[in-house]
Backbone of each chain as ProteinMPNN parsed JSONL, in Angstrom:
{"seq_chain_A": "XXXXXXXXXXXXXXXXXXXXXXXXXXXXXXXXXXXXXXXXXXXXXXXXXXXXXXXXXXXXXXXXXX", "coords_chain_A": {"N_chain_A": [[-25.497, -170.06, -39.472], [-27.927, -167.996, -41.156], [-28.225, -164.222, -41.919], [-29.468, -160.969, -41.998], [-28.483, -158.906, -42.165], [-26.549, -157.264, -43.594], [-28.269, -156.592, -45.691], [-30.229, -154.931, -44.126], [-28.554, -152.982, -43.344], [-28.114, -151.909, -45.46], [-29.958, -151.36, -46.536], [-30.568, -148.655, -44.973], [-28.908, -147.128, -45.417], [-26.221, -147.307, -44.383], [-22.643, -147.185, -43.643], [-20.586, -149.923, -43.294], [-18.238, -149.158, -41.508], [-19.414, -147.122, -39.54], [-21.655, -148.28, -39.109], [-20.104, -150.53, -37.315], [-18.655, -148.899, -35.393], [-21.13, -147.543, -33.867], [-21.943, -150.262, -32.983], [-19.588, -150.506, -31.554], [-17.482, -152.689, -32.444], [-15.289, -154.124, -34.287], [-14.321, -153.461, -37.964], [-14.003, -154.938, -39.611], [-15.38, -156.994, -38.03], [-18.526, -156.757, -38.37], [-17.917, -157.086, -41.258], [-17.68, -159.908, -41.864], [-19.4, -161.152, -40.446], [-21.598, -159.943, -42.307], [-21.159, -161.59, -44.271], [-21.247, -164.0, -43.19], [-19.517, -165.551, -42.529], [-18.533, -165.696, -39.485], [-20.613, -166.448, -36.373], [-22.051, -164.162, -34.468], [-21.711, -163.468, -30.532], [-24.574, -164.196, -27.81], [-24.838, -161.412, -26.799], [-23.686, -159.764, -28.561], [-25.623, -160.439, -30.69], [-27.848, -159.501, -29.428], [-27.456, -156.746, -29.159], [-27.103, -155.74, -31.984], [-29.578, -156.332, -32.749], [-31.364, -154.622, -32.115], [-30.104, -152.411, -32.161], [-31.12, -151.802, -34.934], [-34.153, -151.981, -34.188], [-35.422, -154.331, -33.83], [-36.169, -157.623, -33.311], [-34.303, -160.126, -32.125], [-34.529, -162.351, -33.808], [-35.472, -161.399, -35.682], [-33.823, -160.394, -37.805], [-31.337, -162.014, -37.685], [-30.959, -165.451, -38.768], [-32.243, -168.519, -38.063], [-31.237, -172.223, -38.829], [-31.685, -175.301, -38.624], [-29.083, -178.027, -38.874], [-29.259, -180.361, -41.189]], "CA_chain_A": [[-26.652, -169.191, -39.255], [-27.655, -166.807, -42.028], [-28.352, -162.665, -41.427], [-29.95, -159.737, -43.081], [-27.246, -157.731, -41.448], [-26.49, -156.556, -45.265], [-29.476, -155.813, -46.397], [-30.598, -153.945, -43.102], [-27.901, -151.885, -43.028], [-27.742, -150.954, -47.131], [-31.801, -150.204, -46.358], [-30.465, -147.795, -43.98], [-27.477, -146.509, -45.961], [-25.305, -147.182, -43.156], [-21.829, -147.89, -43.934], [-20.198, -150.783, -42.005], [-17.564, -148.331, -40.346], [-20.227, -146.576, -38.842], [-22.325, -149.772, -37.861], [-18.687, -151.537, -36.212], [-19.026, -147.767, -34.213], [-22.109, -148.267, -33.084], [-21.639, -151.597, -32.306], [-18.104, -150.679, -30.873], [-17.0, -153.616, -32.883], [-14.525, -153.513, -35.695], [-15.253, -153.299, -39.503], [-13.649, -156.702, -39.963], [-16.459, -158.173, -37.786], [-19.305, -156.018, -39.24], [-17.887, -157.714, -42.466], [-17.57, -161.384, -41.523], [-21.132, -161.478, -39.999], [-22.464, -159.788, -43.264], [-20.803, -162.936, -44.859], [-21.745, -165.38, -42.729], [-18.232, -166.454, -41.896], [-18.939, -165.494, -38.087], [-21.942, -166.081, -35.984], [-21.922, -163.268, -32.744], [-22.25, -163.948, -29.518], [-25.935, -163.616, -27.666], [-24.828, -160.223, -26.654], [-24.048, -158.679, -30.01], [-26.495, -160.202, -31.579], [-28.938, -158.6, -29.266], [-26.637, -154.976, -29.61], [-27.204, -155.621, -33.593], [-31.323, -156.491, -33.097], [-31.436, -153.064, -30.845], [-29.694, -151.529, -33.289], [-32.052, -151.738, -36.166], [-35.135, -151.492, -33.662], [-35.982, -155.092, -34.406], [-36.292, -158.698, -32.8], [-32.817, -161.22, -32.748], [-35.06, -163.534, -35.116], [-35.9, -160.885, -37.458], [-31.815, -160.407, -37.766], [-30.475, -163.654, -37.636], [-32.191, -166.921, -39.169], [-31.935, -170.136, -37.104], [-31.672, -172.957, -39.539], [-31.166, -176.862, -38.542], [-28.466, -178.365, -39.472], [-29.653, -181.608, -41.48]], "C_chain_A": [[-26.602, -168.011, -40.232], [-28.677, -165.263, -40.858], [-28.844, -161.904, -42.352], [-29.452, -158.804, -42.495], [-27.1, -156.229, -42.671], [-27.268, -155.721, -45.774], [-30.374, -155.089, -45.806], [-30.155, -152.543, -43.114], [-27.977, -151.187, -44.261], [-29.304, -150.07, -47.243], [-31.554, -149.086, -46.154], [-29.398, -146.856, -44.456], [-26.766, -145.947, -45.201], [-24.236, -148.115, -44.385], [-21.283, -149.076, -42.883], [-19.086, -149.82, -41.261], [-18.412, -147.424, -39.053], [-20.914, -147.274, -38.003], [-21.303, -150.24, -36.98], [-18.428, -150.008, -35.201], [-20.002, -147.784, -33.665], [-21.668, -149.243, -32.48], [-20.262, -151.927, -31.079], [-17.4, -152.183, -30.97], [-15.865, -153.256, -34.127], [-14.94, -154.105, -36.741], [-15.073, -154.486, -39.71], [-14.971, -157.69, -39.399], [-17.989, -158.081, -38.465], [-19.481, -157.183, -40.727], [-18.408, -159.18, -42.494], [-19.143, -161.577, -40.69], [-21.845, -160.976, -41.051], [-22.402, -161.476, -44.088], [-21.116, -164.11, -44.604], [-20.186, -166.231, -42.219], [-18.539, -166.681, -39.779], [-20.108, -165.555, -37.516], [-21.193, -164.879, -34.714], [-21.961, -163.661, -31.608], [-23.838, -163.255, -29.361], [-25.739, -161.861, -27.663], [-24.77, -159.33, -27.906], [-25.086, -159.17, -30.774], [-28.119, -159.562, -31.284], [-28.972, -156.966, -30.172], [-27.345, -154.97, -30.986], [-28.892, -155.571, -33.525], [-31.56, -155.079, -32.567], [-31.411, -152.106, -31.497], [-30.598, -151.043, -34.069], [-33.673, -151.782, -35.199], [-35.784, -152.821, -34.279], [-35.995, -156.33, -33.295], [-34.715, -159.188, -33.216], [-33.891, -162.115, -34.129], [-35.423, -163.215, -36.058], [-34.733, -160.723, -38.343], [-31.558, -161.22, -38.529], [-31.773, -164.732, -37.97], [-31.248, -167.81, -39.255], [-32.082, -171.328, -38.451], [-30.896, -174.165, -39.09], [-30.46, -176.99, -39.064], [-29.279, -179.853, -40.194], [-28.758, -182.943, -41.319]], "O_chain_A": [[-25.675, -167.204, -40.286], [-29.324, -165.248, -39.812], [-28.654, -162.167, -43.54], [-30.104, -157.776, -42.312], [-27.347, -155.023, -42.667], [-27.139, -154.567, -46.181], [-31.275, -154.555, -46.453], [-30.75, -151.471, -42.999], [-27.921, -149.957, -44.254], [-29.679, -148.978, -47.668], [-32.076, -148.237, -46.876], [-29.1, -145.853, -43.806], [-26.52, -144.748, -45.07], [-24.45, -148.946, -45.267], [-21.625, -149.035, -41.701], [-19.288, -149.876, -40.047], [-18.002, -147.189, -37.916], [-20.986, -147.202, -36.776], [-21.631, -150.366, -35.8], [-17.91, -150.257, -34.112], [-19.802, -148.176, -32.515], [-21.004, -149.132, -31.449], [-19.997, -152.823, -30.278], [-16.901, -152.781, -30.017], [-15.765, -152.176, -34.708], [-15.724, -155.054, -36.735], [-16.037, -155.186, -40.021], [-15.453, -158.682, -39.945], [-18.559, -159.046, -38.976], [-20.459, -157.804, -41.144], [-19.429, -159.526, -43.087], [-19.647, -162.699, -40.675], [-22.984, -161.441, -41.029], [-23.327, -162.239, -44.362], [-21.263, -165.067, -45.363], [-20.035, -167.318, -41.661], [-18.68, -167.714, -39.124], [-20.92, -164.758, -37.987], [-20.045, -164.89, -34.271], [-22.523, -164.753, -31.694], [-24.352, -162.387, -30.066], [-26.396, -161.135, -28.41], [-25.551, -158.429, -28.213], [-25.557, -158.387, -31.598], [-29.056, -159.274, -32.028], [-29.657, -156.371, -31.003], [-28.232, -154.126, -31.11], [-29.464, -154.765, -34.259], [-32.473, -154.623, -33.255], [-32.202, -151.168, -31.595], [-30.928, -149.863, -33.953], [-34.539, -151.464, -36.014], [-36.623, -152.651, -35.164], [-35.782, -155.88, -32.169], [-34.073, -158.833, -34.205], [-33.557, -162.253, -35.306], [-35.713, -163.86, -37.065], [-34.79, -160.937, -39.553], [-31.53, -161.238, -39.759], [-32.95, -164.8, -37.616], [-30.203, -168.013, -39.872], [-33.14, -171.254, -39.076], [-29.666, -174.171, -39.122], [-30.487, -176.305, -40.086], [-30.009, -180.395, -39.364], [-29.226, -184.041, -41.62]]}, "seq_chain_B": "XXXXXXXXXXXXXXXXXXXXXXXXXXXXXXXXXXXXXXXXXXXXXXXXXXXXXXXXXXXXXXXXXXXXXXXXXXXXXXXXXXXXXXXXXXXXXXXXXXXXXXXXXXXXXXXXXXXXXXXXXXXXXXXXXXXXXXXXXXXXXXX", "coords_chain_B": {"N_chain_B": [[-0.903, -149.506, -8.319], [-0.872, -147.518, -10.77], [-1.465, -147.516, -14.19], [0.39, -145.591, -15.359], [2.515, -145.423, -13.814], [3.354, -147.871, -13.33], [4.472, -148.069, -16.036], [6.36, -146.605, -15.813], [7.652, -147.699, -13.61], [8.301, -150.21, -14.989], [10.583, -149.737, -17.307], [12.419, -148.245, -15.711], [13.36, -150.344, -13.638], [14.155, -152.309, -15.49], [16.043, -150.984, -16.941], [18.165, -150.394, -14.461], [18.665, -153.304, -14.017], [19.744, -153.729, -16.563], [22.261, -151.805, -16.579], [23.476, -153.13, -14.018], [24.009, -155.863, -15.131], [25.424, -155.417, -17.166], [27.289, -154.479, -15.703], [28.525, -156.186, -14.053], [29.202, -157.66, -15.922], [31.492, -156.987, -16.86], [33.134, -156.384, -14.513], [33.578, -158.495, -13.233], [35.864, -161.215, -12.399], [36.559, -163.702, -13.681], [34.272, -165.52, -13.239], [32.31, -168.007, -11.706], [30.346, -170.665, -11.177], [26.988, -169.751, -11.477], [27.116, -167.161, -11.646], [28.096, -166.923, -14.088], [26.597, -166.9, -16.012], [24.493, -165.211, -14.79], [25.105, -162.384, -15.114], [24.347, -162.793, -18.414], [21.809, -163.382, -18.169], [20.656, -161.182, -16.872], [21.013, -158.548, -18.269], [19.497, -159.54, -20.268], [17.062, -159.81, -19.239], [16.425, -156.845, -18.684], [17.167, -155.101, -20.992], [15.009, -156.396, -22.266], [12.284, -155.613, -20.067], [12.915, -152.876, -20.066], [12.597, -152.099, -22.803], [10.486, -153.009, -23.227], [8.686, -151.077, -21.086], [9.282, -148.476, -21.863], [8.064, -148.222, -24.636], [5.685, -148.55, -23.51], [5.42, -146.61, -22.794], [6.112, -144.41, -24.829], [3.747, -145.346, -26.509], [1.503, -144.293, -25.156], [1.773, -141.744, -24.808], [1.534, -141.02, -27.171], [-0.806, -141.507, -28.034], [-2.335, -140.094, -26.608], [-3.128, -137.666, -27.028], [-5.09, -137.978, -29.443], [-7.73, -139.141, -29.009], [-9.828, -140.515, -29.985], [-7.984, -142.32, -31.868], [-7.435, -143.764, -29.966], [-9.682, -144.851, -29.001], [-10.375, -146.445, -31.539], [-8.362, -148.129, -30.828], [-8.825, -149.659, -28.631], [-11.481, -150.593, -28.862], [-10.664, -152.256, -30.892], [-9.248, -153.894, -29.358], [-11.149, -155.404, -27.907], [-12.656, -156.029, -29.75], [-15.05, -158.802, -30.112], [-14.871, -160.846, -32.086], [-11.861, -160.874, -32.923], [-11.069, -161.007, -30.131], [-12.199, -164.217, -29.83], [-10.956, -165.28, -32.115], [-8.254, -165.261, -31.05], [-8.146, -166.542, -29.388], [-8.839, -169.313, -30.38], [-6.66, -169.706, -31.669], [-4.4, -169.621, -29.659], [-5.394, -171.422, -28.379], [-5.222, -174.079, -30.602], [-2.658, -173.705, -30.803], [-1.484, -174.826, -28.303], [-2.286, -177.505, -28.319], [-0.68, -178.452, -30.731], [2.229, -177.558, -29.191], [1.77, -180.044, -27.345], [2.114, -181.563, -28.521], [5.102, -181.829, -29.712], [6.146, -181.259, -27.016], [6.25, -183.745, -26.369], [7.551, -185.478, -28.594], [9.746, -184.196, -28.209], [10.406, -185.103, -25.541], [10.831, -187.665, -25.884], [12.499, -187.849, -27.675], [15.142, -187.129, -26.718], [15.24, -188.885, -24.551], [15.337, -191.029, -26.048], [18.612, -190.627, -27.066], [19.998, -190.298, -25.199], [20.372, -188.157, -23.215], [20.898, -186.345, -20.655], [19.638, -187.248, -17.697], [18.829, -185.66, -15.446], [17.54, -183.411, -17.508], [15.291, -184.822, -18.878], [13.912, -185.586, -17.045], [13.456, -182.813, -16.165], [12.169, -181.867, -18.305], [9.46, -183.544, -18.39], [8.081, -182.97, -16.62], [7.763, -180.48, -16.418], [5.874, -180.526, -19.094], [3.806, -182.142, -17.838], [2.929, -180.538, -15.766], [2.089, -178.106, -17.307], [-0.031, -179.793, -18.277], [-1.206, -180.738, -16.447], [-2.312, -177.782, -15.784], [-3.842, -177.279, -17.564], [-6.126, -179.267, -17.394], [-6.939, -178.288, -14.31], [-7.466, -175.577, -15.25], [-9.757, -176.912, -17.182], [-11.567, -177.95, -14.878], [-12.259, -175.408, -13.753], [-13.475, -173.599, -15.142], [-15.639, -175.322, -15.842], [-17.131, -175.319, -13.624], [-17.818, -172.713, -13.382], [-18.991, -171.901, -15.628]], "CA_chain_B": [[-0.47, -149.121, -8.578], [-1.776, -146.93, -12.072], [-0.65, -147.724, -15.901], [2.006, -144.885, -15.569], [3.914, -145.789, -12.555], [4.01, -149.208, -13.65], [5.5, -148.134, -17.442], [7.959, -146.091, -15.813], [8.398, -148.732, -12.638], [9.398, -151.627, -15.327], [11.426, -149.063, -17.889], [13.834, -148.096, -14.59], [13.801, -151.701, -13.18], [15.188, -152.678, -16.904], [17.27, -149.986, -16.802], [18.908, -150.763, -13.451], [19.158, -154.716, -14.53], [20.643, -153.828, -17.727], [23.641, -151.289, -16.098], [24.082, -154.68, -13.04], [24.049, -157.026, -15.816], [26.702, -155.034, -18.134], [28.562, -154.494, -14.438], [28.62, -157.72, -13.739], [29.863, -159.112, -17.059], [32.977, -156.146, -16.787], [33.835, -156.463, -13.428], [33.502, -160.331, -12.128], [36.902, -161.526, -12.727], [36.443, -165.387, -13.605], [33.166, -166.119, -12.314], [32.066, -169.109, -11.168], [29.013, -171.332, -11.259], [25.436, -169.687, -11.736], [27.529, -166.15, -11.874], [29.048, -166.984, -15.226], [25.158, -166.662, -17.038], [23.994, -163.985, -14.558], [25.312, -161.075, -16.024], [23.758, -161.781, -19.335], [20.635, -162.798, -17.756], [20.209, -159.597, -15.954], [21.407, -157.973, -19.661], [18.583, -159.981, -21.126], [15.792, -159.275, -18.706], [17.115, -155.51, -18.414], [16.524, -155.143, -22.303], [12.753, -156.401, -22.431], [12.119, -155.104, -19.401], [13.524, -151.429, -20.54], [11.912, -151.731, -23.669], [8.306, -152.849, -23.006], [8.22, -149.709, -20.381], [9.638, -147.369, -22.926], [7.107, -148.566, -26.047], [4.563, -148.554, -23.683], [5.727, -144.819, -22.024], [5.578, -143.647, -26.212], [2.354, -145.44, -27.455], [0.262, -143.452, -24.342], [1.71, -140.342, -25.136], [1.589, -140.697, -29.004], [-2.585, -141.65, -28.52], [-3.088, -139.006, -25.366], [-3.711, -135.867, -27.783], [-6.375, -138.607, -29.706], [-9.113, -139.765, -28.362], [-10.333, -141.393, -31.493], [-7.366, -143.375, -32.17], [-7.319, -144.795, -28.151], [-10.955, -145.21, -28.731], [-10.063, -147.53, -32.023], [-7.596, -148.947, -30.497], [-9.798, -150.298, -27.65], [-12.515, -151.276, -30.278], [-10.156, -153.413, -31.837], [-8.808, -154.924, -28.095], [-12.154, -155.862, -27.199], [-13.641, -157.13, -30.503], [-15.388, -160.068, -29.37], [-14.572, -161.856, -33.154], [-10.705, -160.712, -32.913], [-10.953, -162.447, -29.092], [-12.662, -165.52, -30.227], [-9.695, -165.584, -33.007], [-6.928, -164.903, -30.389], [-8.247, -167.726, -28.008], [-8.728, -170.137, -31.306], [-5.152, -169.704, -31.878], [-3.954, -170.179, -28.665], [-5.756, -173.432, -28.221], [-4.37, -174.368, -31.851], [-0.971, -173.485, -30.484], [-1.67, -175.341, -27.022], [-2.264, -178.974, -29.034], [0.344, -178.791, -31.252], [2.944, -177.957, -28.044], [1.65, -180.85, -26.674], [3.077, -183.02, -29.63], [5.833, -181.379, -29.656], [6.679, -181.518, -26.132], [6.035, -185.394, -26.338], [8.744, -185.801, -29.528], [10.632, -183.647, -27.538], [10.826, -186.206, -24.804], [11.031, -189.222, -27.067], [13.888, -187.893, -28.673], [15.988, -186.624, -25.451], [14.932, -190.169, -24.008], [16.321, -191.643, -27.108], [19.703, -189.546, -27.172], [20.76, -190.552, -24.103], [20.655, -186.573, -22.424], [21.158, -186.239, -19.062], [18.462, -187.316, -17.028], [18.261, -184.234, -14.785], [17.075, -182.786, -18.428], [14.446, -185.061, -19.582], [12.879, -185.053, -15.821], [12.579, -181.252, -15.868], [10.643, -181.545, -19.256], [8.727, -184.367, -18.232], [7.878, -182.041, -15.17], [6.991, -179.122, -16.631], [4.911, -180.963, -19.698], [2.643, -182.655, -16.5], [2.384, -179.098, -14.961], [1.121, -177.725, -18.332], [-1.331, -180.763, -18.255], [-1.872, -180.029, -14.548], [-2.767, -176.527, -15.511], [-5.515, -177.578, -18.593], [-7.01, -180.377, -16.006], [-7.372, -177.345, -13.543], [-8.566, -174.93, -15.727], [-10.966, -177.182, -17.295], [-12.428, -178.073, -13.965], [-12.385, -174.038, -13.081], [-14.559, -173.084, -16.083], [-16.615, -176.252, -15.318], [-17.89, -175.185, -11.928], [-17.924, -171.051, -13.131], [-20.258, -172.067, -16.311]], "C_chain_B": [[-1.068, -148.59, -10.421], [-0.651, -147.231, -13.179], [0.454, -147.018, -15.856], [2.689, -145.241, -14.804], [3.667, -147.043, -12.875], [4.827, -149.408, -14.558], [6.625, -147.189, -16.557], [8.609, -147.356, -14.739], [9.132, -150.152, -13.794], [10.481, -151.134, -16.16], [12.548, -148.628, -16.651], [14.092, -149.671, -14.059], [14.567, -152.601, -14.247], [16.214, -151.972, -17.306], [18.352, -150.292, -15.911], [19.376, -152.022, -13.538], [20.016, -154.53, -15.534], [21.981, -153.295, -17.053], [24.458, -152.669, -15.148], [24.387, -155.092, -14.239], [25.44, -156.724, -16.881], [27.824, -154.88, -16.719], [29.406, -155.884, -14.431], [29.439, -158.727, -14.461], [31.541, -158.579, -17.06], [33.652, -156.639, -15.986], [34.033, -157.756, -12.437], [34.726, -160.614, -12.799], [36.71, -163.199, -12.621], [35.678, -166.099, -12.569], [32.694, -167.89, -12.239], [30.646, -169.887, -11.09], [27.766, -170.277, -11.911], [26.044, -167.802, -12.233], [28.3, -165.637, -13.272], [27.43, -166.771, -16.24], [24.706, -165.504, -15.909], [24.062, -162.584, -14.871], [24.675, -161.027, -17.528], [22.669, -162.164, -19.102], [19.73, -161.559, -17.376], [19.914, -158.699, -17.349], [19.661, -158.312, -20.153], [17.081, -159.399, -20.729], [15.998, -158.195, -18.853], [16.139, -155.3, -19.779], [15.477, -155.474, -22.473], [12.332, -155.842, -21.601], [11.875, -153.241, -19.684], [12.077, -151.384, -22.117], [10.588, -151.918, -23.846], [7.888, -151.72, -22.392], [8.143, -148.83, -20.948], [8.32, -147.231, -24.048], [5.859, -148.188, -25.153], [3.645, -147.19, -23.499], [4.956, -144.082, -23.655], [4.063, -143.996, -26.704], [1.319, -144.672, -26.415], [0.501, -142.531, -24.836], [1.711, -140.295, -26.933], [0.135, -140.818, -28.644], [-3.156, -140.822, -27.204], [-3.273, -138.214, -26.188], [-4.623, -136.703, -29.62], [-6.955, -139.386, -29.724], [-9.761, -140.959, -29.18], [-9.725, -142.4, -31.772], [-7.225, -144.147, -30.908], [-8.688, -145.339, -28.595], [-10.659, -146.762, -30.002], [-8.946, -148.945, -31.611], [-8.113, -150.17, -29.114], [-10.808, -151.43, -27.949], [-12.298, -152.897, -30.48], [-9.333, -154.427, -30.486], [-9.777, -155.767, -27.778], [-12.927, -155.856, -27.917], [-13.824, -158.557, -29.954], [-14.401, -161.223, -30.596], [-12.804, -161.579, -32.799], [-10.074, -161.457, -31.237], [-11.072, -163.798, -29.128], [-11.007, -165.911, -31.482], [-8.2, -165.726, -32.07], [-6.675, -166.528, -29.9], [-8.396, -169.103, -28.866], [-7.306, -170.228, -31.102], [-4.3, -170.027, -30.928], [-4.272, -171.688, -28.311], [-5.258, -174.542, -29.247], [-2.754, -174.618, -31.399], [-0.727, -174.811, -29.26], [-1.725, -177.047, -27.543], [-1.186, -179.164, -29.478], [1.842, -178.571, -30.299], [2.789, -179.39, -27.361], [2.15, -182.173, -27.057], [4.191, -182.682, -29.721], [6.581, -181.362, -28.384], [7.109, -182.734, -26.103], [7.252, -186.305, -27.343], [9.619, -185.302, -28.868], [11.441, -185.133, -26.436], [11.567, -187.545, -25.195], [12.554, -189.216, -27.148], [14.854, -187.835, -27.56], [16.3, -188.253, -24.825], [16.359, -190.825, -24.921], [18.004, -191.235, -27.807], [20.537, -189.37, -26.284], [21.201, -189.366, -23.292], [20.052, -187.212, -20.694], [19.624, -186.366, -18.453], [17.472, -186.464, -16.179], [17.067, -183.641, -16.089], [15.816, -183.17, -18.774], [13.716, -185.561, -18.409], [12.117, -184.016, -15.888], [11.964, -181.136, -17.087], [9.46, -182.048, -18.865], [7.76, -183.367, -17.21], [6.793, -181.279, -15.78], [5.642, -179.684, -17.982], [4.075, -181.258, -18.525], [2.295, -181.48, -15.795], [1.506, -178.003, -16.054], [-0.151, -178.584, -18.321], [-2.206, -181.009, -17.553], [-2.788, -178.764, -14.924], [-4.077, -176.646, -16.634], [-6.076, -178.017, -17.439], [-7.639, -179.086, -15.192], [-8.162, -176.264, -13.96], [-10.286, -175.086, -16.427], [-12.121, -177.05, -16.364], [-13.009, -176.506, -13.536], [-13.563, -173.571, -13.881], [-16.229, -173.959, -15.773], [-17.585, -175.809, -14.503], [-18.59, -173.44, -12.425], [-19.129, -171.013, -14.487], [-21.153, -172.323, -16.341]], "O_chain_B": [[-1.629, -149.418, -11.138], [0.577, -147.202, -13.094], [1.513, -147.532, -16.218], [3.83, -145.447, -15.215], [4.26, -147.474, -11.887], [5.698, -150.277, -14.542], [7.809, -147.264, -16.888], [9.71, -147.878, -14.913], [10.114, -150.847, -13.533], [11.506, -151.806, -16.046], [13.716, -148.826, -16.989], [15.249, -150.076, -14.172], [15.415, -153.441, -13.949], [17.167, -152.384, -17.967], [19.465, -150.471, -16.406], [20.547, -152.141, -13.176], [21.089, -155.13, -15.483], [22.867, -154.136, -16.895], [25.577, -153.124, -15.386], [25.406, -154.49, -14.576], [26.247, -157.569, -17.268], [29.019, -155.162, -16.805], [30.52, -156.313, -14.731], [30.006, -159.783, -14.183], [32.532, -159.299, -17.189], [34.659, -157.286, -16.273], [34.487, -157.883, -11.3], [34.715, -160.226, -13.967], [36.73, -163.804, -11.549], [35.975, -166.818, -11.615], [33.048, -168.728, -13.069], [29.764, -169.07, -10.822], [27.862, -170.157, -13.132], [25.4, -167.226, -13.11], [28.848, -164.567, -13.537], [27.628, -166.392, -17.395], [24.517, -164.507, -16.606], [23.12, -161.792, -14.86], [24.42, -159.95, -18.067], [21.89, -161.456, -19.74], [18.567, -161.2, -17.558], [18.804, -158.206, -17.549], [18.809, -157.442, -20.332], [16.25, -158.818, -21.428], [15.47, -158.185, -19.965], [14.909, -155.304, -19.81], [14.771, -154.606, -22.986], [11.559, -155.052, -22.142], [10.846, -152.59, -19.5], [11.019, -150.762, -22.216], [9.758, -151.225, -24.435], [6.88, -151.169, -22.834], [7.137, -148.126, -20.851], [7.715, -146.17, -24.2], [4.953, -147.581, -25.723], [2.501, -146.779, -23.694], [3.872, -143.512, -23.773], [3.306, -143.155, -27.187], [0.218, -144.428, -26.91], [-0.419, -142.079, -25.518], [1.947, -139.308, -27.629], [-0.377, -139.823, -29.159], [-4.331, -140.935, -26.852], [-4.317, -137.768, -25.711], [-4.69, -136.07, -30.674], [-6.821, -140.402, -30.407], [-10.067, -142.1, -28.831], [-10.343, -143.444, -31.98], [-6.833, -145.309, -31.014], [-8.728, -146.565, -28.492], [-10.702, -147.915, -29.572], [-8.835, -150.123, -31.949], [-7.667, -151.296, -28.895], [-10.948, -152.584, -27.544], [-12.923, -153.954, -30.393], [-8.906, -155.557, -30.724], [-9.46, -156.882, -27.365], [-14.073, -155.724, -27.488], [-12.951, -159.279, -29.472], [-13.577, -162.076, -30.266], [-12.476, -162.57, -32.148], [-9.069, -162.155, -31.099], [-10.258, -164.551, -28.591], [-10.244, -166.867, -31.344], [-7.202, -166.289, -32.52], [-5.733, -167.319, -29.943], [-8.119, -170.116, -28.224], [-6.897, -170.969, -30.208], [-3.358, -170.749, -31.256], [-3.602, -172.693, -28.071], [-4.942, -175.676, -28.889], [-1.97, -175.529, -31.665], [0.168, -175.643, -29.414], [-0.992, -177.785, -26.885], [-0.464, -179.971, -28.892], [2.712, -179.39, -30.599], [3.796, -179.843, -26.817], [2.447, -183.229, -26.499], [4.732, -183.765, -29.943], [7.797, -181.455, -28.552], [8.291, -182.945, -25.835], [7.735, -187.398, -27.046], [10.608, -186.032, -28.828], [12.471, -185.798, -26.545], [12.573, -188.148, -24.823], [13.438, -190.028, -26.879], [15.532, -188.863, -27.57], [17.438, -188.699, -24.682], [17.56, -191.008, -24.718], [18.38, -191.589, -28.925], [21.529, -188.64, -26.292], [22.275, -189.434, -22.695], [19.312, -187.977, -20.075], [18.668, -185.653, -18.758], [16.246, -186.401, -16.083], [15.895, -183.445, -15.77], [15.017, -182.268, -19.025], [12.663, -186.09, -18.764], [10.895, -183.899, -15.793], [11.103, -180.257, -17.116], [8.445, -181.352, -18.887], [6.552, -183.297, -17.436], [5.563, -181.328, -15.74], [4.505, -179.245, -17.81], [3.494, -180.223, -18.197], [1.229, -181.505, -15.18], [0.555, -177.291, -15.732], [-1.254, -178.038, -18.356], [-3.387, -181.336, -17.666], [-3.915, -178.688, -14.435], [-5.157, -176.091, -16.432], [-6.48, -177.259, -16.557], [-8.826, -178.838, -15.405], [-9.21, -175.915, -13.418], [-11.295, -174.38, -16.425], [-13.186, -176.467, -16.571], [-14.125, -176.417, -13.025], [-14.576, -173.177, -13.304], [-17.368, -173.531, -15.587], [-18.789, -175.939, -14.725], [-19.633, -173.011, -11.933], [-20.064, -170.217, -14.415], [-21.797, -172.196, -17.382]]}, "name": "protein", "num_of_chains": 2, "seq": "XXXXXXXXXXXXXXXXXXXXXXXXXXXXXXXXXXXXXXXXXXXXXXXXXXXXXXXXXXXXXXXXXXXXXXXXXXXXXXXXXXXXXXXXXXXXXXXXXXXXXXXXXXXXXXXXXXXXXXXXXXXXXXXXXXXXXXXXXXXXXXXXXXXXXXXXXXXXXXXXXXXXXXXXXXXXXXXXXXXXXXXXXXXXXXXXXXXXXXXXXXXXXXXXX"}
């Protein structure tokens, strides 16, 4: 599942230490969900849509596997 | 019972095992059966015992005067991704025991060890296998 985690937060010129405070997550995960290594659970990826004052689907993009 | 009276209750209960356990090994004059390993059992538990209470006595009072670093330190207990990694790893770990128990057996089998011995593995492997089976079903019903 890809994210505009990245490019939300650099809009916002938030650093990720600050977002993984917010989030009360750590920077490592912050990171690894910019990357795409990690998806979230439902719950953070609400926390994260909340965050940015947005929808989960404007966030996160659902894509089939083929 | 609260976080502090439990770090000091297991730091004195490891304390008091360790002094028995060094008694014990001084003063038994040609012990006998189960009394010939109890002294450095006691020793052994005593020592982890002692020292988990102690470590855990210093790391409160080293992060009581900040807030900030308890607060990271929390953070980082109850990252979801650093849970999901823990509980990977454990289940990782939990397979490969399970081959490992199983060569275990094999080999013991094949080695001609005392039978008492390669019962009480057999045992306790089926009580580990008992305890997946059970937990599966537990999650089963609670999901």
């Amino acid at each position: 599942m890809k994210n505009r985690l990245e490019e939300l937060r650099k809009q916002r010129g938030i650093r990720q230490e600050d977002l993984a405070a917010a989030l009360e997550v750590s920077r490592q995960t912050v990171g690894s969900l910019e990357n795409g290594r990690y998806n979230p659970s439902i719950l953070l990826a609400f926390k994260i849509a909340r965050y940015f004052g947005m929808s989960v689907e404007d966030v996160f993009i659902y894509e089939e596997e083929k | 019972m609260t976080r502090k009276t439990r770090e000091y209750f297991t730091a004195v209960i490891g304390l008091l095992l360790l002094v028995v356990g060094l008694y014990l090994a001084k003063n038994v004059v040609e012990p006998q059966g189960f009394m010939r390993a109890l002294p450095f059992v006691c020793v052994g538990l005593g020592c982890g015992a002692f020292g988990h209470g102690v470590s855990d006595i210093i790391s409160r009072r080293a992060v009581a005067e900040h807030p900030d670093i308890q607060k990271q330190i929390d953070v980082e207990k109850n990252d979801e991704r650093n849970i999901s990694i823990s509980n990977r790893a454990k289940a990782k770990a939990f397979d490969v025991m399970i081959y490992v128990f199983g060569a275990l057996m094999v080999s013991f089998a094949l080695m001609g060890i005392d039978m008492v011995a390669v019962l009480l593995l057999v045992f306790s492997y089926l009580f580990v296998e008992g305890c997946a089976i059970r937990y599966r079903c537990k999650y089963d019903k609670e999901m």
